[in-house]
Backbone as CSV, one residue per row, in Angstrom:
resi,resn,N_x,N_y,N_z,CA_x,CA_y,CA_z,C_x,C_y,C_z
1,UNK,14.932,-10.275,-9.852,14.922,-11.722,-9.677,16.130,-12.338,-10.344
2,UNK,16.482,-13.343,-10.081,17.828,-14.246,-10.553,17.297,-14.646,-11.988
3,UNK,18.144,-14.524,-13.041,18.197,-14.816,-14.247,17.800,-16.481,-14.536
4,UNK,18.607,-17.359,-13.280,18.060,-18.784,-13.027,17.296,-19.189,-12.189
5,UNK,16.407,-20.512,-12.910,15.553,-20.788,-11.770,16.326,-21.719,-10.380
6,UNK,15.563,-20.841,-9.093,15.902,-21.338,-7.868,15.303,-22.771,-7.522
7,UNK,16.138,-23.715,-7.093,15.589,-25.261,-6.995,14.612,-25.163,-6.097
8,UNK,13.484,-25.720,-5.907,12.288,-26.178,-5.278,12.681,-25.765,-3.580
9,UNK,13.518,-26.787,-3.154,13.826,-26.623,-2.120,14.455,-25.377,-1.440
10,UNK,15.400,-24.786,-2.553,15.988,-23.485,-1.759,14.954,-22.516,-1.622
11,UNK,13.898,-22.722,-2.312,12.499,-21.731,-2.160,11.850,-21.604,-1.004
12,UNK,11.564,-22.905,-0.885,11.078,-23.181,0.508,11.858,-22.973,1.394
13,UNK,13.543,-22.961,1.384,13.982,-22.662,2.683,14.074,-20.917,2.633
14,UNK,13.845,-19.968,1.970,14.039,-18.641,1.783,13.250,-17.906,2.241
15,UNK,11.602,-18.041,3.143,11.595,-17.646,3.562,11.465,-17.714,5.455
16,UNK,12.525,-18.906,5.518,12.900,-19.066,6.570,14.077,-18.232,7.307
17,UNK,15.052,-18.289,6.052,16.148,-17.538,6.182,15.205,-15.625,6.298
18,UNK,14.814,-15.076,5.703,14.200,-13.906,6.100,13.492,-13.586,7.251
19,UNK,12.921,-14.564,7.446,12.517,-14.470,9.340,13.526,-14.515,10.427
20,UNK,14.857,-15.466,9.954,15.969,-15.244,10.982,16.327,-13.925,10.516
21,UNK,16.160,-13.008,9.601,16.869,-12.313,9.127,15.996,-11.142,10.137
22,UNK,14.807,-10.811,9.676,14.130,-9.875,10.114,13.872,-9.785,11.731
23,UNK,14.156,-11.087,12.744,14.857,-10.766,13.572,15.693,-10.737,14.038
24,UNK,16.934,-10.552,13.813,17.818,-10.289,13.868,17.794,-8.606,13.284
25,UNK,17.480,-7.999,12.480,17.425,-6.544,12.341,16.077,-6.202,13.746
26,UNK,15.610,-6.782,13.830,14.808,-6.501,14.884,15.802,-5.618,16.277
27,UNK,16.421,-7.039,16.084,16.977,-7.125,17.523,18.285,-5.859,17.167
28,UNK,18.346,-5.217,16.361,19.718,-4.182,15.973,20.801,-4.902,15.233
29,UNK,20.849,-6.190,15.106,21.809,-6.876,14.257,21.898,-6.206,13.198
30,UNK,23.617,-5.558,12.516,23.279,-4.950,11.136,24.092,-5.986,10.037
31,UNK,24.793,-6.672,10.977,26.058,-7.963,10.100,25.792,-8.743,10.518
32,UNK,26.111,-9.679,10.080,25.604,-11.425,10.676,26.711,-12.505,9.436
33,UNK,27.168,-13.715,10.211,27.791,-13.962,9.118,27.193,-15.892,9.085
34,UNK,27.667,-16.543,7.941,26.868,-17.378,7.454,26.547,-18.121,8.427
35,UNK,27.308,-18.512,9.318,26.945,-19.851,10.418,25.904,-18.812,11.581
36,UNK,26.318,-17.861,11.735,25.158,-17.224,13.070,23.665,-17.338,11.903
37,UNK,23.765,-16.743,10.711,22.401,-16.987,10.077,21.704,-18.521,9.425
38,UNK,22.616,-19.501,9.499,22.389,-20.938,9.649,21.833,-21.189,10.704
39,UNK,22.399,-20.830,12.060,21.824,-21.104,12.994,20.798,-20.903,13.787
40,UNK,20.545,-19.354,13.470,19.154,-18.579,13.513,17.412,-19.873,12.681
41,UNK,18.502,-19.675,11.384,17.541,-20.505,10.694,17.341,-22.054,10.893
42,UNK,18.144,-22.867,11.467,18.339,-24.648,11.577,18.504,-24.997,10.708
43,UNK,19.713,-24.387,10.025,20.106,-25.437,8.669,21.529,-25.785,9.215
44,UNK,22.761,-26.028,7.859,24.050,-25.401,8.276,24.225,-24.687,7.343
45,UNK,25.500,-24.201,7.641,26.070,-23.398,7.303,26.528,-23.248,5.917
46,UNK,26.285,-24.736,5.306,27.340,-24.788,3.595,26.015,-24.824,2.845
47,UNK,24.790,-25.610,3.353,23.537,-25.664,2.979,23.420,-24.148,2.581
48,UNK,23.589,-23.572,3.473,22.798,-21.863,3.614,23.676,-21.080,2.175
49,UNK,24.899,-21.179,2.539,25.635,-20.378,1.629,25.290,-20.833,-0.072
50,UNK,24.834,-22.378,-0.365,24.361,-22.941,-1.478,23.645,-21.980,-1.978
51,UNK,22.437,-22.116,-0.820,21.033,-21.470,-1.415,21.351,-20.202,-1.767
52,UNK,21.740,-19.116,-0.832,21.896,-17.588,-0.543,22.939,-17.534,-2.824
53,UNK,23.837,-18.553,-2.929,24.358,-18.660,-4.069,23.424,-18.741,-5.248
54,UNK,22.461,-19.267,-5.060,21.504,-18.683,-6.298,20.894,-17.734,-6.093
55,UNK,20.984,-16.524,-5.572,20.720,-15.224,-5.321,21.361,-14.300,-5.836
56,UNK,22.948,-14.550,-5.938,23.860,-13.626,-6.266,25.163,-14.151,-5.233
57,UNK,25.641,-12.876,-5.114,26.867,-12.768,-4.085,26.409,-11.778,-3.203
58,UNK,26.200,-11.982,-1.834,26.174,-10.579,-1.319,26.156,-11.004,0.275
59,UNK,27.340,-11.485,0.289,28.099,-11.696,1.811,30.052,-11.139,1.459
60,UNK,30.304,-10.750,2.482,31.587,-9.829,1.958,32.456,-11.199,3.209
61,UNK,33.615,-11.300,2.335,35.161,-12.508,3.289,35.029,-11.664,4.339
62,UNK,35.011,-12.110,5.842,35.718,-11.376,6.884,34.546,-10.374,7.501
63,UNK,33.663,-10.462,6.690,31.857,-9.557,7.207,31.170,-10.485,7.550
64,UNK,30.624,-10.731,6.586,29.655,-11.429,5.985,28.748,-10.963,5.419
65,UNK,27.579,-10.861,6.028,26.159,-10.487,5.437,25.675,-8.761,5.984
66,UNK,25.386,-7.928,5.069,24.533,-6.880,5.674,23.053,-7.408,5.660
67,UNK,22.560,-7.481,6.960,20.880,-8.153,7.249,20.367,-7.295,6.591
68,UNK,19.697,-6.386,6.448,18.863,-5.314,5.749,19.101,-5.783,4.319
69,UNK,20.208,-5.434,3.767,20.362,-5.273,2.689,19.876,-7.050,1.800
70,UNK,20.386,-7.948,2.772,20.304,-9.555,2.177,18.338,-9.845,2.312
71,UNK,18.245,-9.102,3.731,17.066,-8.851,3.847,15.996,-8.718,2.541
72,UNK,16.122,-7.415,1.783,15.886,-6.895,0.808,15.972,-7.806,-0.265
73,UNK,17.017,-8.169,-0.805,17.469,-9.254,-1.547,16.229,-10.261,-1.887
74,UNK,15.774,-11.064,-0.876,15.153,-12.416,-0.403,13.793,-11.597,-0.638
75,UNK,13.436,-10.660,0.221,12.453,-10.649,-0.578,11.768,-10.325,-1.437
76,UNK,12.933,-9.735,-2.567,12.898,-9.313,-3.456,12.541,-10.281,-4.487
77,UNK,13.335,-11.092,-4.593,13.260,-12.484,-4.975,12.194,-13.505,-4.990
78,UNK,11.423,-13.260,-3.400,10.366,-14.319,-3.519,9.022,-13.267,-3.819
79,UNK,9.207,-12.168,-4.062,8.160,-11.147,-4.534,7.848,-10.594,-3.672
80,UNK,8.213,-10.091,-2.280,7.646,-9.564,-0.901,7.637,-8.014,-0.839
81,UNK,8.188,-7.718,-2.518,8.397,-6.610,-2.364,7.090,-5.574,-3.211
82,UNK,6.455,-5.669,-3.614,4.925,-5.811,-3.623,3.458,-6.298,-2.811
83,UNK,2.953,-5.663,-3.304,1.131,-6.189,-2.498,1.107,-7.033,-2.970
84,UNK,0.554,-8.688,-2.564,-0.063,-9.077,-3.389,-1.764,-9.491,-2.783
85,UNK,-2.698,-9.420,-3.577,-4.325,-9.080,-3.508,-4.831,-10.739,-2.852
86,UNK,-4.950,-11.381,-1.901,-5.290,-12.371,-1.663,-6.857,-12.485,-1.140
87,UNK,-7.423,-13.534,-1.752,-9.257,-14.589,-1.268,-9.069,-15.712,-0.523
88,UNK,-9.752,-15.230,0.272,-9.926,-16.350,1.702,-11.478,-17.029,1.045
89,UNK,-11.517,-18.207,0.584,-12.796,-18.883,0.308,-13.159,-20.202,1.592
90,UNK,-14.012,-19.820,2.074,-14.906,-20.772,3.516,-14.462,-19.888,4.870
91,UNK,-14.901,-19.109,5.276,-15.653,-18.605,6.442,-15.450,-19.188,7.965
92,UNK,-15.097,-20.251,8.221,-15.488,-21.272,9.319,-14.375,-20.720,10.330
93,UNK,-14.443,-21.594,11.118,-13.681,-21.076,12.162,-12.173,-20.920,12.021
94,UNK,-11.467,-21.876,10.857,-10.409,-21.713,10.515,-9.900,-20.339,9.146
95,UNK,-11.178,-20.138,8.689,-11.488,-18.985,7.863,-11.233,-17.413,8.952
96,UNK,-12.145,-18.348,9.758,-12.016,-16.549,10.761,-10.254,-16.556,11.223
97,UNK,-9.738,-17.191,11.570,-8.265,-17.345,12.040,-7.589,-16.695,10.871
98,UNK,-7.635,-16.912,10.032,-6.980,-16.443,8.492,-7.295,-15.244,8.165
99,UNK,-8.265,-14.945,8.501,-8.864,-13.329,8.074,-7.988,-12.489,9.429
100,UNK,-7.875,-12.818,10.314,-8.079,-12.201,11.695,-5.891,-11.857,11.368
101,UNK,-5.362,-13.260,10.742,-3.998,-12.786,10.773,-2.915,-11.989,10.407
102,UNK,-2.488,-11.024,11.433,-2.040,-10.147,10.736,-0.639,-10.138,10.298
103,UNK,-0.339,-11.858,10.101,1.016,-12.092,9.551,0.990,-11.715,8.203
104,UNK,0.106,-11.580,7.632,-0.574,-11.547,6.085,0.056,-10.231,5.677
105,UNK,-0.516,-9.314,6.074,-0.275,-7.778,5.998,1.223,-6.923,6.146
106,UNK,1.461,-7.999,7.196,2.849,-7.449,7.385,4.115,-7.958,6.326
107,UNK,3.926,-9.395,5.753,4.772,-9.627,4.693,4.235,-9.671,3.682
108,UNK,3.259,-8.324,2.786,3.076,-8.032,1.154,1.905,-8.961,1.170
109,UNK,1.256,-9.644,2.078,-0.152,-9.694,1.539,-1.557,-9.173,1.935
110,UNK,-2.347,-9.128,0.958,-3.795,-8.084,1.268,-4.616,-8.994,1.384
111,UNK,-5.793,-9.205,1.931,-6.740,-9.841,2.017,-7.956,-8.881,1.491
112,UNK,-8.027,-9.161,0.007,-9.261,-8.256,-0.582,-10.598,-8.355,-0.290
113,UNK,-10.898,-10.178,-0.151,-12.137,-10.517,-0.009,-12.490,-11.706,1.103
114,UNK,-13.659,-11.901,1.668,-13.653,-13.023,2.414,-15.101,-13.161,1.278
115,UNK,-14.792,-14.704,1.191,-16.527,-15.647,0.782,-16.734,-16.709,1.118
116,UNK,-18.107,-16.941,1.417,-18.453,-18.010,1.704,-19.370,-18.945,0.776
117,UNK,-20.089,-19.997,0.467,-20.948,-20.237,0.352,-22.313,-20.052,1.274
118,UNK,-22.191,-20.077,2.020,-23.536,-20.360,3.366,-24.202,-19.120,3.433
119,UNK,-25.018,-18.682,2.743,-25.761,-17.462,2.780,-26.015,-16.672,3.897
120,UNK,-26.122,-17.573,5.121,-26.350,-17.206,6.743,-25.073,-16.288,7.586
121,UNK,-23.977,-16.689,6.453,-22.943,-15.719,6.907,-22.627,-14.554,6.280
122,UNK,-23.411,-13.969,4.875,-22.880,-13.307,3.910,-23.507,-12.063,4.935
123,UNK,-22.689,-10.856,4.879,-22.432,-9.775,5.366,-22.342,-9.740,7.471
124,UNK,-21.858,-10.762,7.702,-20.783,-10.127,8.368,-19.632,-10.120,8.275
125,UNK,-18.848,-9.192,9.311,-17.957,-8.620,9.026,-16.605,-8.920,9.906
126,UNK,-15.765,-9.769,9.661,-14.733,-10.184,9.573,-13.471,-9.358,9.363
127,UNK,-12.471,-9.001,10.460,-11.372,-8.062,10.475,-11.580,-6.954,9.265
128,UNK,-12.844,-6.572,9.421,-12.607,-4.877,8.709,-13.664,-5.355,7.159
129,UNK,-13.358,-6.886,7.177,-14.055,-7.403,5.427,-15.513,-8.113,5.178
130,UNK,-16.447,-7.831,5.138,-17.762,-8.401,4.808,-17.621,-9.583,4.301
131,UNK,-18.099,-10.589,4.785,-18.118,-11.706,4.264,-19.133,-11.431,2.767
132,UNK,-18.600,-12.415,1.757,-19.285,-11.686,0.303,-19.937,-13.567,-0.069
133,UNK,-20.862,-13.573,-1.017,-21.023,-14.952,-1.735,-19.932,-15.464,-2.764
134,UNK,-19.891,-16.852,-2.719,-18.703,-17.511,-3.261,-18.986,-17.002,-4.368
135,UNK,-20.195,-16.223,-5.395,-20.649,-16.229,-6.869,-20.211,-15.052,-6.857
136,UNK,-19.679,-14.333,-5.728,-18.937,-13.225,-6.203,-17.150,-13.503,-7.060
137,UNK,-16.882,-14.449,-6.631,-15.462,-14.578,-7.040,-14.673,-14.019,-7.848
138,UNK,-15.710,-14.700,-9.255,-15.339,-13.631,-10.481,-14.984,-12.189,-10.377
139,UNK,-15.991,-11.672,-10.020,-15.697,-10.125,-9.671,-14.752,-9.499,-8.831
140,UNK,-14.529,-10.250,-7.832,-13.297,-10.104,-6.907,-12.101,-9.784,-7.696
141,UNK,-11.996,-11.531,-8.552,-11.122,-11.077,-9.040,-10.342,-10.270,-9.943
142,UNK,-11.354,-10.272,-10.450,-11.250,-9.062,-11.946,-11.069,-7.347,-11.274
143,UNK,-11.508,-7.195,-9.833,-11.734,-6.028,-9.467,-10.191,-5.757,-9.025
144,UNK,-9.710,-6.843,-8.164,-8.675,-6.774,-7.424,-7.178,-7.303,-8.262
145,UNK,-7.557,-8.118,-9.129,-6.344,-8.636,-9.828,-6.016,-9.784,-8.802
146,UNK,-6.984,-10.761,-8.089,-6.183,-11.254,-7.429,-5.546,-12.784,-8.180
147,UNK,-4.321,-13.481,-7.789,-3.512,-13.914,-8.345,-3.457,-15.091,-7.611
148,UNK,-4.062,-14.591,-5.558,-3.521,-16.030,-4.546,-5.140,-16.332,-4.250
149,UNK,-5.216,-17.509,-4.519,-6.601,-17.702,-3.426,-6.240,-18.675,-2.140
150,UNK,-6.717,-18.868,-1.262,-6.775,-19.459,0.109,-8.068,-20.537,0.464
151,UNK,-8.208,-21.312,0.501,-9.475,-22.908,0.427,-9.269,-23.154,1.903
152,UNK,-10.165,-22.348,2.727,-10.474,-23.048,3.995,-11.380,-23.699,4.197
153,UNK,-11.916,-24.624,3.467,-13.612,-25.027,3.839,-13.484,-26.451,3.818
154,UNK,-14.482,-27.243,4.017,-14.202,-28.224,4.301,-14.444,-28.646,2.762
155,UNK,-13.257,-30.607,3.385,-12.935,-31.310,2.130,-13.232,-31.364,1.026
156,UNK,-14.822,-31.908,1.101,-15.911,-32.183,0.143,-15.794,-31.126,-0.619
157,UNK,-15.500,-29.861,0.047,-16.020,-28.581,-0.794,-14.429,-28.143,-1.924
158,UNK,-13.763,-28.643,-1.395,-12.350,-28.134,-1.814,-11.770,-28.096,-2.928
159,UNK,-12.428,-28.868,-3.705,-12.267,-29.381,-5.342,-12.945,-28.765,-6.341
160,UNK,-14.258,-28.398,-6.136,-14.984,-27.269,-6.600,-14.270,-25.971,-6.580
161,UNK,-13.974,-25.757,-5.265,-13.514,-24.537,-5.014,-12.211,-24.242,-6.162
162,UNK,-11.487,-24.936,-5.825,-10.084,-24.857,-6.339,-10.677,-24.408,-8.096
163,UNK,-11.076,-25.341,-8.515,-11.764,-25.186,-9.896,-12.392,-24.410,-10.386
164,UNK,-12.997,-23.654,-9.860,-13.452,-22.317,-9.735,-12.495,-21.282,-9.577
165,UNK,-11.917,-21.290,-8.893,-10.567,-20.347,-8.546,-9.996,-20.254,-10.139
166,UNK,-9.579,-21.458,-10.649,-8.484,-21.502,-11.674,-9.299,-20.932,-12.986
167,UNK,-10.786,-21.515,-12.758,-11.411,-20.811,-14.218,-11.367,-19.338,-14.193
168,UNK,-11.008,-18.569,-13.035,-11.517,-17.275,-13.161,-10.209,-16.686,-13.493
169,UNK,-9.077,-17.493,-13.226,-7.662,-17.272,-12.926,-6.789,-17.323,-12.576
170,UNK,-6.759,-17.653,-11.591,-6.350,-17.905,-9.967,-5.207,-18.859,-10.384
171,UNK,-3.823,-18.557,-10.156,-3.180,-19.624,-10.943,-1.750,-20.383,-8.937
172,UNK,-2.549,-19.655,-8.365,-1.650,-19.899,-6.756,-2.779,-19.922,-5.583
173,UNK,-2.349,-21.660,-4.986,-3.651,-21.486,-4.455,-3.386,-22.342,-3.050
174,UNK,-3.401,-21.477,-1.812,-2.667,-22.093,-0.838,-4.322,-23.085,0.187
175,UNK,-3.904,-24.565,0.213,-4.456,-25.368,0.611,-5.240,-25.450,2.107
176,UNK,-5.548,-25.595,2.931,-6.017,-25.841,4.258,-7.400,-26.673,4.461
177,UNK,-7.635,-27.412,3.344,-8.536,-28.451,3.335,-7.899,-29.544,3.393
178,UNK,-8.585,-30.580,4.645,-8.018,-31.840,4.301,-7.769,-32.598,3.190
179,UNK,-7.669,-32.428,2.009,-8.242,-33.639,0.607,-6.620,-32.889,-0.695
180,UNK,-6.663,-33.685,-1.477,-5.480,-33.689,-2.592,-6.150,-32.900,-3.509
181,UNK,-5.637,-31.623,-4.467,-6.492,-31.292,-5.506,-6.031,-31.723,-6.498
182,UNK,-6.669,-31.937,-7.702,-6.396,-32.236,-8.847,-6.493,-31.014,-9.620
183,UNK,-5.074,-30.665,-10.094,-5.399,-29.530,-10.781,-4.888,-29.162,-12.121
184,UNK,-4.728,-28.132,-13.088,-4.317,-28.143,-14.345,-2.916,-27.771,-14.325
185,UNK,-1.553,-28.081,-15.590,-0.211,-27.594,-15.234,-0.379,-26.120,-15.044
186,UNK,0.841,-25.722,-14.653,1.131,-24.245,-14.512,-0.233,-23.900,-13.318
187,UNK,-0.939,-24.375,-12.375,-1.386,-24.043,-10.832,-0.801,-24.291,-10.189
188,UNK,-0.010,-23.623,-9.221,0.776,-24.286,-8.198,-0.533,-24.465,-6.751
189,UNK,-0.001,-25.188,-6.137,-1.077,-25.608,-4.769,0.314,-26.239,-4.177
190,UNK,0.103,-25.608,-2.962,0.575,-25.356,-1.232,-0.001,-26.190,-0.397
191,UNK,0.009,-27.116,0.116,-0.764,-27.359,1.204,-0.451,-27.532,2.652
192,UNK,-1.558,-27.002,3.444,-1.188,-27.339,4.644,-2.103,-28.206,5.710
193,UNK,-1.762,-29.535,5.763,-2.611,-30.227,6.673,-2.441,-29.984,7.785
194,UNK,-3.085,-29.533,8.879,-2.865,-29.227,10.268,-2.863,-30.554,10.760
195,UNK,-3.598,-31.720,10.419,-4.087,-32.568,11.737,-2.662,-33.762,10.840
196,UNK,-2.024,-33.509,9.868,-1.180,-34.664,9.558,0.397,-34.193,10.104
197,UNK,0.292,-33.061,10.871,1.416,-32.023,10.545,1.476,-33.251,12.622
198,UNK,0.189,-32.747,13.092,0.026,-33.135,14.329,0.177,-34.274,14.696
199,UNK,-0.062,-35.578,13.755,0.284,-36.702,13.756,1.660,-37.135,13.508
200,UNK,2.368,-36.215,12.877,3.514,-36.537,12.956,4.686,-36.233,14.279
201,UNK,3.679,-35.120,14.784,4.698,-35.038,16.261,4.133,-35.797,17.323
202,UNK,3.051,-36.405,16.970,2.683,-37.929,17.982,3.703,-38.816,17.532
203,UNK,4.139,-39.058,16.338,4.943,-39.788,16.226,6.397,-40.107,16.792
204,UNK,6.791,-38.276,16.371,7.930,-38.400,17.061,8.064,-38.315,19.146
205,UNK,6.866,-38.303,19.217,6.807,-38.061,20.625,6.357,-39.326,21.299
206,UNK,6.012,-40.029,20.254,5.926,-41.932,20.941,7.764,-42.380,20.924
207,UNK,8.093,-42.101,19.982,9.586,-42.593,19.664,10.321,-42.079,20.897
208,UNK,10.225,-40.659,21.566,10.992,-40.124,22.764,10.467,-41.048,24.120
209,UNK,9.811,-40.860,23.889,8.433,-42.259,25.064,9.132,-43.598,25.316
210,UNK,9.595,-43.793,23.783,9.996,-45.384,24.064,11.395,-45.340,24.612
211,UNK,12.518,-44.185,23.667,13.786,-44.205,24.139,13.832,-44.025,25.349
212,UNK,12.754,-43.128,26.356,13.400,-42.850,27.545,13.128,-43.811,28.787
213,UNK,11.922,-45.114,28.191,11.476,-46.032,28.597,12.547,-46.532,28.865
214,UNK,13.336,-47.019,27.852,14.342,-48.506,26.991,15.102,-48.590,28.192
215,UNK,15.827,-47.069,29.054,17.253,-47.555,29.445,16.398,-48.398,31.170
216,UNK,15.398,-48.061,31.330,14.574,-48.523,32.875,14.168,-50.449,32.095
217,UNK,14.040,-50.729,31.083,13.551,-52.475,30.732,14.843,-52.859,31.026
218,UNK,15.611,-52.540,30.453,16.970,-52.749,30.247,17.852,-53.223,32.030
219,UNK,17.882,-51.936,32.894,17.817,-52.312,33.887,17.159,-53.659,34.969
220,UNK,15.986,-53.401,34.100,14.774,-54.332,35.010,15.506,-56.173,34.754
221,UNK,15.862,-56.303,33.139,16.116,-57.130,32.800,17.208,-57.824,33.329
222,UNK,18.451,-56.907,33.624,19.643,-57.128,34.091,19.220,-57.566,35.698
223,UNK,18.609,-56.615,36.115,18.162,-57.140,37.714,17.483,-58.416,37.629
224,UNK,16.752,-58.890,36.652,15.734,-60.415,36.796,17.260,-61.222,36.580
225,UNK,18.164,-61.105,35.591,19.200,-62.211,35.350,19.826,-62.428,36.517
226,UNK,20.475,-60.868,37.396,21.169,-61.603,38.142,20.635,-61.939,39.412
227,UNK,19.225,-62.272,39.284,18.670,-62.654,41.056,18.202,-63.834,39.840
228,UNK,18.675,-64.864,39.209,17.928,-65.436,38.481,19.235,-66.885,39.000
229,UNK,20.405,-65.788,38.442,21.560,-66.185,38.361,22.336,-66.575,40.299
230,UNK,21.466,-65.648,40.883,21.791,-65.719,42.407,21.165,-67.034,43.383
231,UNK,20.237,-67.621,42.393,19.440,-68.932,43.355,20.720,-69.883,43.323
């Protein structure tokens, strides 16, 4: 890992840059140089080289980048280069989606346990994992070392949950409940609202609505002046 801490933001853009990265080795790419991997990713190009700069050095003048190797790098850095033991807590239909993904597995994470509260679901069996009771937690974690928990359940429930998580340990705790947690320093919390994520591309998709409206009023208007202007 880098001796300094990486700013907030270049974090979040790092493992964007590894997905352009990993396809691109996909695809046989073995060099790539800063603007083709800007562009892969949707940043630019001086942005990219910033971030990739609190990493180290490891683009060569006149190369650029070995993908594999920068590959390696990144996720070395954001820890990808390890298991890490992850709890899916709430069951529901967005629970089953999460258990079922096998994006998890493929970049360093495990899914040790699924729990629920709702007794009516405890032992079935979910991509390979028994659904277990939320009063198992403790034990989970102590068994597994786990470090990430995951809050799919609904709102109401989400605050408990979280709080529970942190008493047992749990100090990373990625969100998917609608609601804000309140939590202690040193927990980090992730969140991801699906339905605000969705409202925002209504937004931007009223705004395309109106621009492509504007240039037809515009017309209409010019046509009322000059038959206005023609009596």
């Amino acid at each position: 890992m880098s001796a300094t801490r990486i700013p907030e933001a270049t974090v979040a853009r790092l493992p964007v840059y590894l997905r352009a990265l990993n396809a691109m080795s996909e695809a046989g790419t073995t060099t790539c140089s800063s603007l083709e991997l800007a562009t892969a990713a949707g940043v630019n190009s001086a942005k990219l080289r910033k971030d990739l700069s609190h990493l180290g050095s490891y683009g060569t003048r006149g190369v650029g980048y070995d993908v594999d190797y920068l590959r390696y790098q990144i996720s070395r850095e954001i820890g990808l280069t390890q298991d890490w033991p992850v709890v899916v807590v709430g069951i529901g239909n967005l629970g089953h989606a999460l258990a079922n993904y096998s994006g998890f597995s493929s970049r360093g994470f495990r899914t040790v346990a699924l729990l629920d509260a709702d007794g009516s679901r405890q032992g079935e069996v979910v991509a390979g994992l028994e659904i277990r009771s939320f009063d198992d937690l403790e034990e989970v974690v102590a068994e597994h070392g786990v470090g990430i928990g995951v809050i799919a359940t609904p709102a109401v429930a989400a605050q408990d949950v979280a709080d529970r998580m942190v008493a047992v340990g749990i100090r990373s705790i990625l969100n998917f409940a609608p609601t804000i947690l309140t939590l202690p320093e040193g927990v980090d919390v992730r969140r991801v609202d699906l339905s605000s994520e969705l409202q925002i591309l209504a937004y931007h998709e009223q705004r395309k609505a109106s621009a492509a409206s504007a240039p037809a009023i515009v017309v209409e208007q010019v046509a009322r002046t000059a038959a206005g202007g023609a009596r």
